[in-house]
C-alpha positions in Angstrom: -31.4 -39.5 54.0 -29.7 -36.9 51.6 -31.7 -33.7 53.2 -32.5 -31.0 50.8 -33.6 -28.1 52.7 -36.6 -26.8 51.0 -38.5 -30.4 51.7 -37.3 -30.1 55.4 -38.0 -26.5 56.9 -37.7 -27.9 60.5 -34.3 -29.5 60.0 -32.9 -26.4 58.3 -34.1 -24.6 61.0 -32.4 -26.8 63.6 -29.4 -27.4 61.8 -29.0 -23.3 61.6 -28.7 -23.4 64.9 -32.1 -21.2 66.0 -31.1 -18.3 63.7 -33.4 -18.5 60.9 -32.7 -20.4 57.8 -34.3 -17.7 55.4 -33.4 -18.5 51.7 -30.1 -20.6 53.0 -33.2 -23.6 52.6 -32.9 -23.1 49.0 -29.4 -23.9 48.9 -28.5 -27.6 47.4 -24.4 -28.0 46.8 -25.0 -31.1 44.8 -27.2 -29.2 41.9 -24.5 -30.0 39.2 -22.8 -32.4 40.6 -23.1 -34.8 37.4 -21.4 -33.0 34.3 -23.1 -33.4 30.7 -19.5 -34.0 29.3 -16.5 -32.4 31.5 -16.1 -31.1 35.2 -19.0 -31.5 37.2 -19.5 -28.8 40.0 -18.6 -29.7 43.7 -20.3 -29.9 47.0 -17.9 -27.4 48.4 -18.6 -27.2 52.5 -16.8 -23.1 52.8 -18.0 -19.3 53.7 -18.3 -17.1 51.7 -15.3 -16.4 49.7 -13.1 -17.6 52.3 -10.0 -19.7 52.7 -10.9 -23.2 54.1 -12.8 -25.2 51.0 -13.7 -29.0 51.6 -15.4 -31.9 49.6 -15.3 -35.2 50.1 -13.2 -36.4 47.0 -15.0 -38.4 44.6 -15.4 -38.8 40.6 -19.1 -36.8 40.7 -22.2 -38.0 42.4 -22.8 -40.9 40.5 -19.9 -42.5 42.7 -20.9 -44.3 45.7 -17.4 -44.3 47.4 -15.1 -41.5 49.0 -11.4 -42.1 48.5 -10.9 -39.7 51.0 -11.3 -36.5 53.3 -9.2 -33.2 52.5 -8.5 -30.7 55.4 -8.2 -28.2 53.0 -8.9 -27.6 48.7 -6.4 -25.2 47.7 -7.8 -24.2 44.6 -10.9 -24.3 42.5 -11.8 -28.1 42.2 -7.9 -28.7 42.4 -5.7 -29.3 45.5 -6.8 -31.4 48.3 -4.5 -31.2 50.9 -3.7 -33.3 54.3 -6.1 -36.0 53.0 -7.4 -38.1 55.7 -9.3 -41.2 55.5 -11.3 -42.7 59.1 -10.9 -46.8 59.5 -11.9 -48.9 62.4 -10.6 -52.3 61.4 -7.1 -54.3 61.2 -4.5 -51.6 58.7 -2.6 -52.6 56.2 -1.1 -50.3 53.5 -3.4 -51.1 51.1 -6.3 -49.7 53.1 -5.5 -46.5 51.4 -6.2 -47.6 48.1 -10.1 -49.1 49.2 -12.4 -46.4 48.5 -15.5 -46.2 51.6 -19.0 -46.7 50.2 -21.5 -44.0 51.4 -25.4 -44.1 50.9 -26.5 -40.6 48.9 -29.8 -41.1 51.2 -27.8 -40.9 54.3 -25.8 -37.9 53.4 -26.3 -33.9 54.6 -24.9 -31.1 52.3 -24.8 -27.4 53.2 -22.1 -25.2 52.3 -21.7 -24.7 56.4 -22.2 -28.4 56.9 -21.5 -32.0 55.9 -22.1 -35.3 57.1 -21.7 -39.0 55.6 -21.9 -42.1 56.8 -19.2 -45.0 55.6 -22.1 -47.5 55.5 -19.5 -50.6 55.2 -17.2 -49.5 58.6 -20.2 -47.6 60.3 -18.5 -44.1 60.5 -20.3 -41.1 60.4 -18.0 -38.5 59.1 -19.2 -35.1 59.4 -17.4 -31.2 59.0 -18.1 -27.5 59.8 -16.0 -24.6 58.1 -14.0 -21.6 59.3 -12.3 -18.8 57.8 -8.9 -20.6 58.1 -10.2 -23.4 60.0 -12.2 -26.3 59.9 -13.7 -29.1 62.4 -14.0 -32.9 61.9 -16.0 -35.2 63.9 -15.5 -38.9 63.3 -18.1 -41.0 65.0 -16.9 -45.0 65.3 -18.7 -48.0 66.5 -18.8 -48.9 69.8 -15.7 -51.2 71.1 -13.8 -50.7 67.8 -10.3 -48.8 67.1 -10.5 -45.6 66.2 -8.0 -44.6 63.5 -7.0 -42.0 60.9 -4.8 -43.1 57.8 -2.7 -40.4 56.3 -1.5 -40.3 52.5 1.9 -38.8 53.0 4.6 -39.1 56.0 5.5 -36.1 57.9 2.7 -35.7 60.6 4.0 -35.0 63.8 1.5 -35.8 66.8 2.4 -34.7 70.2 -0.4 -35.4 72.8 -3.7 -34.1 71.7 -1.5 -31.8 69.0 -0.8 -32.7 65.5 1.0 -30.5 63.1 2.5 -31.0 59.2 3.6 -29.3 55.6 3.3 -29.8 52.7 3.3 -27.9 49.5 0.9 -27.0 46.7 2.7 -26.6 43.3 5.6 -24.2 45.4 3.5 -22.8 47.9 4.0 -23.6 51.6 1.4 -25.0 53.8 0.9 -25.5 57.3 -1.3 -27.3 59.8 -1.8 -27.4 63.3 -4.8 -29.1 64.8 -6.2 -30.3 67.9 -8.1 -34.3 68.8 -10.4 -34.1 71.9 -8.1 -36.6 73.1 -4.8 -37.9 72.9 -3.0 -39.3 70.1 -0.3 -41.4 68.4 1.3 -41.6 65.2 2.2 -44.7 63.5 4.3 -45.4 60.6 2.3 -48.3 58.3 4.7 -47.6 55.2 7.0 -45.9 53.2 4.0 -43.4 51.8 1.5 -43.8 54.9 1.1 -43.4 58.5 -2.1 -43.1 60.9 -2.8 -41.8 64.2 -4.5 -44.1 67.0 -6.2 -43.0 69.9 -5.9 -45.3 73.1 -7.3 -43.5 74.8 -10.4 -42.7 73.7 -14.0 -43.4 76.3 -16.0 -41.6 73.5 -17.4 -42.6 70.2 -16.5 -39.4 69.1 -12.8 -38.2 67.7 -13.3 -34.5 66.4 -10.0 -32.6 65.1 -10.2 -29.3 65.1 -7.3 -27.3 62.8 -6.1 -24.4 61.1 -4.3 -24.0 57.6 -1.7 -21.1 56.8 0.2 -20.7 53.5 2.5 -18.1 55.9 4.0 -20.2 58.6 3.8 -22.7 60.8 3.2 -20.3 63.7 0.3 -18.1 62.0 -1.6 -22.0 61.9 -1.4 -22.2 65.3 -2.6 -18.6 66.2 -5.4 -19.1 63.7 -6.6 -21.6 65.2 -6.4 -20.2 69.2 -8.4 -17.5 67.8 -10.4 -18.6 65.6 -11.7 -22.2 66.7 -10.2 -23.2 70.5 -12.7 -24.0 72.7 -15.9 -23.7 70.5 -17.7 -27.2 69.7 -18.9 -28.6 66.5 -22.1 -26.8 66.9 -20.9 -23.4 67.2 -18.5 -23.8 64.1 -21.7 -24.9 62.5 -24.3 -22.4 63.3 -21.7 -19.6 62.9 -21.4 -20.5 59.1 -24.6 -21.2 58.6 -25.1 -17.5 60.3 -22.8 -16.4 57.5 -24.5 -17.3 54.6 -28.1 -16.7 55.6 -26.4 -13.1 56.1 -25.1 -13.5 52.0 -28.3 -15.3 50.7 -30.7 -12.7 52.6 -28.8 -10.1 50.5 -31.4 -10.6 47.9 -35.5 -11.6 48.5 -37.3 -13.4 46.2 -41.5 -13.7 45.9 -43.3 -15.8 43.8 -41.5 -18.4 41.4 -41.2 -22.2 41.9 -39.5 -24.0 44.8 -37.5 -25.5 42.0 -36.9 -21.7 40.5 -35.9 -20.4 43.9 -33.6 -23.4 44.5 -31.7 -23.0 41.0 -31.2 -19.5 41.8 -30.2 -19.4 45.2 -27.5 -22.3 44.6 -26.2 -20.2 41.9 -26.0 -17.4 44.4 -24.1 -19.3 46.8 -21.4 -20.8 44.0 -20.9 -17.0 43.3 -19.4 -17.1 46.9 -16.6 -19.6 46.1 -14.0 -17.0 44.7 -11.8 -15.3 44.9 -11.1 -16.3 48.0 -9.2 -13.9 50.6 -5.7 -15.7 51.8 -5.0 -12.8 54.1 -3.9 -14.1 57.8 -4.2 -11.0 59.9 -1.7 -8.6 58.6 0.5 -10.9 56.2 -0.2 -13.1 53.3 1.9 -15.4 51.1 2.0 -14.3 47.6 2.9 -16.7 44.9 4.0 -14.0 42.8 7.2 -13.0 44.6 7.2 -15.9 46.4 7.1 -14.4 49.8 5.7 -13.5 52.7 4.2 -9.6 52.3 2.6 -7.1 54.6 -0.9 -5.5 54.4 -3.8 -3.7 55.4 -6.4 -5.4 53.5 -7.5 -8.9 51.9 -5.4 -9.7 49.3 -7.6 -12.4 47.4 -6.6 -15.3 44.7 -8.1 -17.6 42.7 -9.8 -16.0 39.7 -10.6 -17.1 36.1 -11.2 -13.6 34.0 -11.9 -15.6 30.8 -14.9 -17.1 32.7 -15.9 -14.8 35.3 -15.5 -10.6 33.7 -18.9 -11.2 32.0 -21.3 -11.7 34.7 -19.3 -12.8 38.2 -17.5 -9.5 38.9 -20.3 -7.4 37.5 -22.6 -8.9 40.2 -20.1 -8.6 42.5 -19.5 -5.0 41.9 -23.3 -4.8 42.9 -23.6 -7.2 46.1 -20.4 -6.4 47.2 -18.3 -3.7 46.4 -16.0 -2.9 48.8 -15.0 -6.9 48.0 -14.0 -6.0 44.4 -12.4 -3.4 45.2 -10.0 -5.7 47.2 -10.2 -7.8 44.7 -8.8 -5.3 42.3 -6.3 -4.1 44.5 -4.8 -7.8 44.7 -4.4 -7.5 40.7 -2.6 -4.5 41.5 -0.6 -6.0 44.0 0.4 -9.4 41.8 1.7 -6.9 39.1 3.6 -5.3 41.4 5.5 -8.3 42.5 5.4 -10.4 39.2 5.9 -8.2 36.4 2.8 -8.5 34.5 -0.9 -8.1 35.6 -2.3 -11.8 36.1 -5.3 -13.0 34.2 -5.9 -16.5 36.2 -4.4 -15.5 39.6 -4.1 -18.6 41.4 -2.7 -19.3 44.9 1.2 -20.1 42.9 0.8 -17.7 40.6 -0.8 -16.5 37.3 -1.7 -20.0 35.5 -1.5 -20.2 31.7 -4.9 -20.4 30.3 -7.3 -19.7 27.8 -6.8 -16.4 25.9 -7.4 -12.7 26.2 -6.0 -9.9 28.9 -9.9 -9.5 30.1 -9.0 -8.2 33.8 -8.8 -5.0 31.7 -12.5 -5.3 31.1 -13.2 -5.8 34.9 -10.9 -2.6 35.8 -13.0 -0.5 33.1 -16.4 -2.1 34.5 -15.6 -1.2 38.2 -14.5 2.7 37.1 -17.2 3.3 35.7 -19.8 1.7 38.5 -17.6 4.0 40.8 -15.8 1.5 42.7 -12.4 3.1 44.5 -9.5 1.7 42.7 -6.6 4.0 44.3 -4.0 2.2 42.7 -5.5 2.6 38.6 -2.5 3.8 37.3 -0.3 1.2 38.4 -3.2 -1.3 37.2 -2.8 0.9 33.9 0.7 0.1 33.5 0.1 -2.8 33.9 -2.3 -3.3 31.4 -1.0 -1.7 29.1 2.4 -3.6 29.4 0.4 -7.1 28.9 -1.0 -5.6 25.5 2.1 -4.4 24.3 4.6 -6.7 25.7 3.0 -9.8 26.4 2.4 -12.7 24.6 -1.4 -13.5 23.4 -0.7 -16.7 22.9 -3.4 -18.9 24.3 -2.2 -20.6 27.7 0.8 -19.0 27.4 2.5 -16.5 29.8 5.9 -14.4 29.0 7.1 -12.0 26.6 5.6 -11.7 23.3 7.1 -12.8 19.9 7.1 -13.3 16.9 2.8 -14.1 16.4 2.4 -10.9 18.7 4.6 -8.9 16.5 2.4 -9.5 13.5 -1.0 -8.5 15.5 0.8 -5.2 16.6 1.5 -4.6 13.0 -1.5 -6.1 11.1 -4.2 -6.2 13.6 -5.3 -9.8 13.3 -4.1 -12.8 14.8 -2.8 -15.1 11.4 -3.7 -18.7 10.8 -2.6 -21.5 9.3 -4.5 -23.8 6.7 -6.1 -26.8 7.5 -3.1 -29.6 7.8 -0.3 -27.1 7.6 2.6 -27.7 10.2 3.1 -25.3 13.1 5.9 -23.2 12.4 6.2 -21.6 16.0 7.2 -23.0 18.3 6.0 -21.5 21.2 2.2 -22.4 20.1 1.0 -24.6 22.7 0.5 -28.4 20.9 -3.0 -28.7 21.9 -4.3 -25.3 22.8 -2.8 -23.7 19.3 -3.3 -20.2 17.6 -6.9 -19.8 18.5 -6.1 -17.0 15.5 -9.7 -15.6 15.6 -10.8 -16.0 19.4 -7.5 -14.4 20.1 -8.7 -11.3 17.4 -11.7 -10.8 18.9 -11.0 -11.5 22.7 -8.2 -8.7 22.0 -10.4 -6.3 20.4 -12.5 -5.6 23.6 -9.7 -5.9 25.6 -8.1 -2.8 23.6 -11.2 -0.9 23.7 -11.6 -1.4 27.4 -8.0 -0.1 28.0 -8.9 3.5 25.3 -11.4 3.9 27.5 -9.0 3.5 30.8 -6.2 5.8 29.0 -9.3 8.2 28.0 -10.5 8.5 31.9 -6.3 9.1 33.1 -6.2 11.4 30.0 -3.3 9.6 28.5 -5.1 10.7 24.7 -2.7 8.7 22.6 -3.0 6.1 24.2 -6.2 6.4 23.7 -6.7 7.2 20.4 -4.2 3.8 19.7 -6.0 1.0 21.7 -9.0 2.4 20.7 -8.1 1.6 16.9 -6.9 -1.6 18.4 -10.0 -1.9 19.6 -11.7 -2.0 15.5 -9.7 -5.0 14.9 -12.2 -7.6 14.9 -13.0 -5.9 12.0 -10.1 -7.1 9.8 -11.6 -10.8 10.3 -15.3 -10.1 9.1 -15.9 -12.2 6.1 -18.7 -9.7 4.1 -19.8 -13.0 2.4 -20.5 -15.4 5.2 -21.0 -13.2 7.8 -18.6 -15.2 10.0 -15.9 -14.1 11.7 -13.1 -16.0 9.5 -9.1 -16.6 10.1 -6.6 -15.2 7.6 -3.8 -16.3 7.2 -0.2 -14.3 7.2 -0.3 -13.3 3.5 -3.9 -11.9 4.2 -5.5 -14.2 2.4 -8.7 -15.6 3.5 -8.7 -19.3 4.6 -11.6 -21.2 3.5 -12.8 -23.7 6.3 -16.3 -24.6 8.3 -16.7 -22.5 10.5 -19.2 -24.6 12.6 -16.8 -27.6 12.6 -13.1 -27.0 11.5 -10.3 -26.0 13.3 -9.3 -29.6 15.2 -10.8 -30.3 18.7 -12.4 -27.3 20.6 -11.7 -25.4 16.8 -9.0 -23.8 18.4 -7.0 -23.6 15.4 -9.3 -20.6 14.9 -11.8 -20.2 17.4 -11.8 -21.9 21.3 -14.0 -24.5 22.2 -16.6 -23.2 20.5 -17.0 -22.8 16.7 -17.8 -19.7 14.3 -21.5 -19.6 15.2 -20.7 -18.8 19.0 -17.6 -16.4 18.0 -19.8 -14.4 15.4 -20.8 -12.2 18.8 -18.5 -11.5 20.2 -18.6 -7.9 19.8 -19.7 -6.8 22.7 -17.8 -3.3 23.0 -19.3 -2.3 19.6 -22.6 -3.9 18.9 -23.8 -1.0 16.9 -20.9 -1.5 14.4 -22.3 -5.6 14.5 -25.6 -4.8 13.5 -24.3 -3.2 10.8 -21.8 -5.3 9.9 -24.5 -8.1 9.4 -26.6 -5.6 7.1 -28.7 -4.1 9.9 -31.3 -4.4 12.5 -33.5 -6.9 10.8 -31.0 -9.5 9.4 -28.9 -9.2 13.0 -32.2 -10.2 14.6 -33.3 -12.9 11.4 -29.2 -13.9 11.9 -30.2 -15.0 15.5 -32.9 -16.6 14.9 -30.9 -18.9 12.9 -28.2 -19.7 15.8 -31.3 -20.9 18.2 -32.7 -23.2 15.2 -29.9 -24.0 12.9 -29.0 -27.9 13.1 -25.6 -28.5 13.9 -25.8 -30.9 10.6 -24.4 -34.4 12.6 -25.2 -36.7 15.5 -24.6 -34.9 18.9 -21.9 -37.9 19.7 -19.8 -36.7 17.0 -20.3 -33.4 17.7 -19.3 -33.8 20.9 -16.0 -35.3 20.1 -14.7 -32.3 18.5 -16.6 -29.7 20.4 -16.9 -31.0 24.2 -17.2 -27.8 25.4 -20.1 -26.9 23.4 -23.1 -28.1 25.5 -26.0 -26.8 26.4 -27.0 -26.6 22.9 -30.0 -25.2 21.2 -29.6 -25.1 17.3 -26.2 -23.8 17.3 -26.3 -21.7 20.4 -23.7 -23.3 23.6 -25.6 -22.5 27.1 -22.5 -24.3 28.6 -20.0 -22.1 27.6 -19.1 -18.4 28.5 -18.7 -16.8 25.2 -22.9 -18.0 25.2 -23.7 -15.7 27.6 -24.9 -12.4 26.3 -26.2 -13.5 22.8 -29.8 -14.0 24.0 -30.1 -10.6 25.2 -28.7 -9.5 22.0 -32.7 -8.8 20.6 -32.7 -6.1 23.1 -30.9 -4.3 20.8 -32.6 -4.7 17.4 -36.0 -3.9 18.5 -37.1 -7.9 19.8 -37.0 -7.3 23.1 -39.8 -10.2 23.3 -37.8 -12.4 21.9 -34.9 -11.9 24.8 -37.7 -12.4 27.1 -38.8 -15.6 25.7 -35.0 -17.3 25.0 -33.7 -16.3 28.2 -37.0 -18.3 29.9 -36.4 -21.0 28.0 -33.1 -21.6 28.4 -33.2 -21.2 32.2 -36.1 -23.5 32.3 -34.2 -26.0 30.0 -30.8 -26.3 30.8 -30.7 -25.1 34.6 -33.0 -27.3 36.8 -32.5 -28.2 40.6 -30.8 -31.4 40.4 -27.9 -33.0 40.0 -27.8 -32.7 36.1 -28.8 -28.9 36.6 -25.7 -26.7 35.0 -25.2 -27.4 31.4 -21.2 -27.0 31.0 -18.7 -26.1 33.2 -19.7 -23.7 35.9 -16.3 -22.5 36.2 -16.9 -21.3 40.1 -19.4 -19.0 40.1 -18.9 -18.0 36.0 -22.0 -19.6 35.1 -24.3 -19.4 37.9 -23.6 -15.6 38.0 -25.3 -16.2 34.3 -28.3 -17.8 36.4 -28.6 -14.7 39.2 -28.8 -11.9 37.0 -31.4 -14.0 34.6 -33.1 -15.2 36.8 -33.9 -11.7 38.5 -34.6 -9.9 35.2 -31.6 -8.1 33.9 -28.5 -8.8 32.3 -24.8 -6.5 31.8 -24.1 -7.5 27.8 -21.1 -5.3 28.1 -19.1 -4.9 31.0 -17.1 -1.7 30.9 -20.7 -0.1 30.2 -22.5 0.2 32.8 -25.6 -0.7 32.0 -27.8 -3.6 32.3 -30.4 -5.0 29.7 -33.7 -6.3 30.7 -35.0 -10.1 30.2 -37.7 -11.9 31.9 -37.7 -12.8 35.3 -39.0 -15.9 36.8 -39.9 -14.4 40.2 -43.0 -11.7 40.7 -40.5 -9.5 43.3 -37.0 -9.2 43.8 -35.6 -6.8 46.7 -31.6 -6.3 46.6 -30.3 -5.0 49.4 -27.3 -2.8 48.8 -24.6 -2.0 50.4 -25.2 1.8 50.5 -28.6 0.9 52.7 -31.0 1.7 49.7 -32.7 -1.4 48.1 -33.6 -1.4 44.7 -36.5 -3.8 43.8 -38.1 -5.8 40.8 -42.1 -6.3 40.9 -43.0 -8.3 37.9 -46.6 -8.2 38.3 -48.7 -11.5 37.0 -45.3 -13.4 36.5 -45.6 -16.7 35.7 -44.4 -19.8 33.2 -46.6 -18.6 30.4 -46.7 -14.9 31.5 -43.2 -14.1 30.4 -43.6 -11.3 28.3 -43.3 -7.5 29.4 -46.5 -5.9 28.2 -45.4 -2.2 29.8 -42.8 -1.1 32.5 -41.7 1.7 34.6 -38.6 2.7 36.6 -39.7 4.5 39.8 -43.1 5.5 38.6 -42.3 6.9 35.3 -42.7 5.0 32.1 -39.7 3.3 30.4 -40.2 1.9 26.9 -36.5 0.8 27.0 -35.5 -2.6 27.8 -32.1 -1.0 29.5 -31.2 0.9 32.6 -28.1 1.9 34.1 -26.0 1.3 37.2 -26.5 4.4 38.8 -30.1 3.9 38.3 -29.6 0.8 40.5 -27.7 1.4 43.3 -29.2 4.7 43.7 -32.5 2.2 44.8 -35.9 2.2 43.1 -38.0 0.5 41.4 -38.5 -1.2 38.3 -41.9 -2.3 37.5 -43.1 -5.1 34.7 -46.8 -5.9 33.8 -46.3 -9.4 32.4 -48.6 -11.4 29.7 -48.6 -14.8 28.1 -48.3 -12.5 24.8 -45.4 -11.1 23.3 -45.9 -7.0 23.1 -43.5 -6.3 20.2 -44.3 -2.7 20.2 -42.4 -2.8 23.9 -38.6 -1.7 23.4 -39.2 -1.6 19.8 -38.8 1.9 19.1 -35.8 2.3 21.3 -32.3 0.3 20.8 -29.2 0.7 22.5 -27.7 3.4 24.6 
């Protein structure tokens, strides 16, 4: 049977080994797991924010066969590695190429534990997680061969020992592993070999390994201290010992089963990345291409585009000291590359998307007082990508010509609709992206005046901050759209819910001018007004959450694939989404915040395998689901403070790192009792719908009275700090 935790206590009990299984019972990797349109999410079998990341590879969980078993995923939902596939019958080389049927109903899932069975050979495939190791346990039939096919020659298996290499883009990796009994490797064919075991009395092969990108050598020691001598139980109960201690970090009362399941999957997919590569004392960096020296995590795998608005903020929160690693591996890639990364990956800094937005995340963790030691290299380097770099979207390297006309004009210019590219350098598919790129820039500028500001480097300040106004060069007073120009200044007249090619990224990226007309968050004051004040900004929303998108979703979706989630014209399944419900907060609505965010949690994120509306970009969009789901939102990181919605449980206790907790009590919450009728923040009364980091992790607590009636005098009278 597929076992979902919350419907089997007892088994979640056992399978934890004894040690409690607390909110880890909630947990259900395969919420997801069938995309609306693109990349669906993963059962990924790892600890938290650690190395070793497993799934068995398939299209998405409609898919009844497994093509195979990875030792190791080197990157978010890309890179399986030493890919090994169990058989029991007669080989031959086209065994690699027949997928194994499994039966969903016979399959376990917990991020500390998997198991299958390959219902057509009658193996039970199962796996437990390390830090840089991992354990499988093949079980076979009785009185049949037991076997392991390997996709690429190169395995060398001495005895009971098997060791390879291989590479992921130009990174090195190693293996060393370990059977419970002895083995022998066997060429089938130019591309594949497998490893018999004659020897085998039991039905049981298990392979215990480790995985280093430094050398052969640091495999091995992993593994001898990391995974020698314990059995597949222990690997298993000490990871599922792991992530009770991460899902425990925050209590939940009241809710649904289904609520508490949504959220605390979420939670755990906000443990995916970074992930720390550090292997004792040395790590391999991809960006000098060596092996370096250290004295703390360095950590890789980051998508800032997706992950500055709500996955480091929650972060900074839950786990401080962890960003601040984190930020000191940005430092650290800038130091060895050149340029401060903005999709750090295992090889490098990947091309992709637009924007410099680890800026944003430097400026967020200041001012929450994280310890960043190294900020004025990380200011350097900041300030280098801004000035030097290219903007292009998915694009790394120098800037040119396109970036010389920002620095001069302060907008990014377009062309017209069927005009030829003229530079070169424009990626084919991705293209100018002329206002995303604008506006994405815009906070980042404003996010670096206030870094120069806080080093007191004042002209620096006083020039990114006017950098920072530049969205303001591609307001269109008439519209009210943000609109693309082209190089003579002139405006260009298009759609701006539907031109612009696929994704619209000839002006805007994957998303069209109704998602892009927020994206303000660094100055929302100067938004409000720019849309003719409080009352039209709030009538202006409105219209987002009901206007039709004018055409059949199918056609829609052809052009705009990315643009899910949809209610009216407003994308759930997108990042640039994120904020704009709590954006009534800040006109006087409050009640309205409260009743969109509800809705749109109940709507688009249930607890099954359909239950993420877009891509959920490792931990991007369920940090979305976390923060709603609790109450309280950050619309702006680089200010630190949060914005209050609804939440969908009656009491929510963080425990933070500094020992204080600070606590939620939403008193009479339920489906139709959404609405804050009064609340108070440590006793006194608060007729704000904002509070402030300090505020938080100082402890306290915030108290709600809910009612099934909106209260619109309630944050009415105050607006935004």
């Amino acid at each position: 049977m597929h076992v979902r935790f919350c419907y089997l206590p007892v088994i979640a009990l056992l399978l934890c080994g004894g040690c409690g299984a607390g909110n880890t019972s909630f947990i259900d990797p395969t919420i997801g797991n069938i995309s609306t349109l693109l990349q669906p999410t993963r059962p990924v079998m790892q600890l938290p924010n650690q190395m070793i990341r497993v799934y068995p590879l398939r299209k998405d969980y409609t898919d009844d066969q497994i093509s195979g078993f990875p030792l190791q995923v080197a990157g978010h939902n890309d890179g399986p590695l030493f890919v090994v596939k169990p058989a029991a019958g007669t080989l031959s080389p086209d065994l690699w190429l027949r997928k194994q049927t499994y039966d969903h109903d016979l399959e376990v899932i917990h991020p500390w534990y998997y198991s299958t069975v390959l219902i057509e050979d009658n193996i039970t495939v199962s796996f437990a997680p390390g830090n840089k190791t991992g354990m499988y346990r093949f079980s076979f039939p009785r009185q049949t061969a037991h076997q392991l096919l390997l996709a690429k020659p190169g395995y060398q298996v001495t005895g009971r020992e098997v060791t390879a290499q291989t590479t992921y883009h130009d990174v090195p990796v190693y293996l060393y592993g370990r059977f419970n009994t002895p083995a022998l490797i066997h060429t089938l064919s130019d591309t594949l070999q497998y490893i018999s075991f004659p020897d085998a009395t039991a039905n049981d092969i298990t392979l215990q390994y480790a995985i280093s990108y430094v050398s052969a050598a640091s495999a091995k020691h992993h593994f001898e201290v990391e995974i020698n001598g314990k059995n597949f139980t222990a690997v298993q109960n000490n990871g599922a010992q792991r992530w009770n201690e991460v899902m425990n970090q925050i209590q939940v009362q009241g809710g649904s089963e289904a609520q508490r399941r949504s959220f605390y999957t979420a939670l755990y997919r906000c443990h995916e990345r970074m992930v720390d590569i550090t292997e004792d004392t040395l790590y391999y960096s991809g960006y000098n291409k060596s092996v370096n020296k250290t004295l703390r995590p360095f950590y890789v795998d980051d998508a800032t585009w997706d992950t500055y608005q709500a996955l480091h903020p929650l972060r900074m929160m839950l786990h401080p000291q962890q960003e601040e690693d984190m930020l000191q591996s940005y430092i650290r890639m800038y130091e060895q590359s050149g340029w401060m990364p903005t999709f750090p990956r295992l090889y490098g800094d990947h091309p992709c998307m637009n924007g410099f937005h680890s800026t944003i995340i430097f400026l967020d963790a200041l001012r929450k007082g994280l310890h960043i030691p190294g900020l004025e290299a990380a200011y350097e380097g900041m300030k280098k990508n801004a000035l030097m770099a290219t903007m292009l979207p998915w694009r790394n390297g120098p800037a040119g010509a396109l970036d010389s006309f920002y620095q001069e004009k302060g907008y990014y210019p377009a062309l017209h609709p069927d005009e030829p590219e003229t530079v070169s350098a424009v990626h084919a598919f991705e293209k100018r992206q002329s206002v995303a790129v604008t506006l994405g820039h815009s906070y980042d500028d404003w996010a670096l005046s206030q870094l120069a500001a806080s080093l007191h480097r004042e002209a620096d300040a006083r020039l990114f901050a006017a950098r920072g106004e530049n969205y303001r060069h591609l307001w269109h007073r008439c519209s009210k759209f943000f609109m693309p120009k082209d190089s003579a200044g002139n405006w260009i007249d298009i759609d701006p819910a539907f031109d612009g090619g696929p994704g619209g990224r000839d002006y805007y990226d994957e998303n069209n001018g109704w998602t892009y007309m927020w994206q303000v968050q660094h100055n929302l004051p100067a938004l409000i007004d720019m849309m003719g004040g409080e009352k039209k900004f709030e009538a202006r929303l409105d219209e987002l959450f009901r206007k039709d998108p004018g055409m059949p979703r199918y056609e829609l979706w052809h052009k705009f694939p990315d643009a899910t989630g949809l209610v009216g014209q407003y994308s759930m399944g997108n990042e640039p989404g994120f904020h704009i419900p709590y954006l009534y907060n800040y006109v006087g609505a409050a009640w309205k915040t409260q009743q969109r965010v509800r809705f749109l949690l109940d709507l688009w994120f249930k607890d099954n395998v359909f239950g993420i509306p877009g891509d959920e970009d490792g931990g991007g969009m369920s940090a979305f689901v976390v923060f709603s789901s609790m109450g309280f939102y950050p619309v702006t990181p680089g200010i630190p403070i949060y914005t209050i919605g609804s939440p969908v449980f009656s009491k929510v206790r963080i425990s933070l790192p500094n020992g204080k907790y600070f606590t939620i009590l939403a008193r009479h919450c339920s489906a139709a009792n959404k609405y804050i009728q009064s609340a108070k923040m440590n006793g006194e009364p608060l007729t704000t719908p904002f509070f402030t980091h300090g505020q938080l992790v100082n402890g306290g607590t915030l108290e709600l009275e809910m009612g099934d009636r909106p209260a619109r005098r309630w944050g009415a009278s105050v607006h935004a700090l």
